[in-house]
N, C-alpha and C positions, 0 to 999 in steps of 0.2 A: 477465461471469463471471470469479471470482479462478480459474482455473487454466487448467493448460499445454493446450496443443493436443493434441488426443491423449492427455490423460494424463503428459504428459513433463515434465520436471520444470526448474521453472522456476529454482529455487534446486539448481546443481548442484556451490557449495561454502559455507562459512561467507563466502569474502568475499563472495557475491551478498546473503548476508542483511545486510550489515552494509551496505553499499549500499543497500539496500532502505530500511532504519531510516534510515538517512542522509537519502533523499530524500524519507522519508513526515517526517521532521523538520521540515527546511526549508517544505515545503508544509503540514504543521498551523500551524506561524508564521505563514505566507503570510494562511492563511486563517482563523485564528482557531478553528479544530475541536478539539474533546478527543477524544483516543484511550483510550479506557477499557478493554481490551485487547484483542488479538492473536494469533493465531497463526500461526505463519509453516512449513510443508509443504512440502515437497522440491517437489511440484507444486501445491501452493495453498497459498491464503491466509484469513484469516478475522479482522474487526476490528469491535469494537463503539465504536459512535463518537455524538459528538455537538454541539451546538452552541445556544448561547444569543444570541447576537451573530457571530457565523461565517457565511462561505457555505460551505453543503455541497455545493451542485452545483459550485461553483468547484473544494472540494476533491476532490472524484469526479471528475473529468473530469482532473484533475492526476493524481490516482492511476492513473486506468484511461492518460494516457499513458505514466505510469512502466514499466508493466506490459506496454504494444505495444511499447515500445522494447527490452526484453529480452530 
């Protein structure tokens, strides 16, 4: 699930989002994914995504650590 625990909010300035985009960058590289868009919520998140040559579980499993570690 893209949101906070409780409801609380996982993005609780602009530089969390800019971070955020940072890491989801580097890991669409990683893994060859198109990010077709995004929304990014104080306490969630929302991405339509895809892949023709890409691994998506590689990059789901990158994302969802992005997202424990915060």
């Amino acid at each position: 699930m893209n949101r906070g625990a409780a409801y609380r909010d996982i993005f609780q300035h602009d530089t969390h989002r800019e971070l955020f985009l940072e890491l989801l960058r580097e890991i669409h590289e990683m893994f060859g994914v198109e990010i077709y868009v995004y929304y990014l919520m104080d306490n969630h998140y929302h991405f339509h995504y895809g892949s023709v040559s890409g691994t998506i579980k590689g990059f789901e499993h990158e994302l969802c650590d992005i997202k424990n570690s915060a």
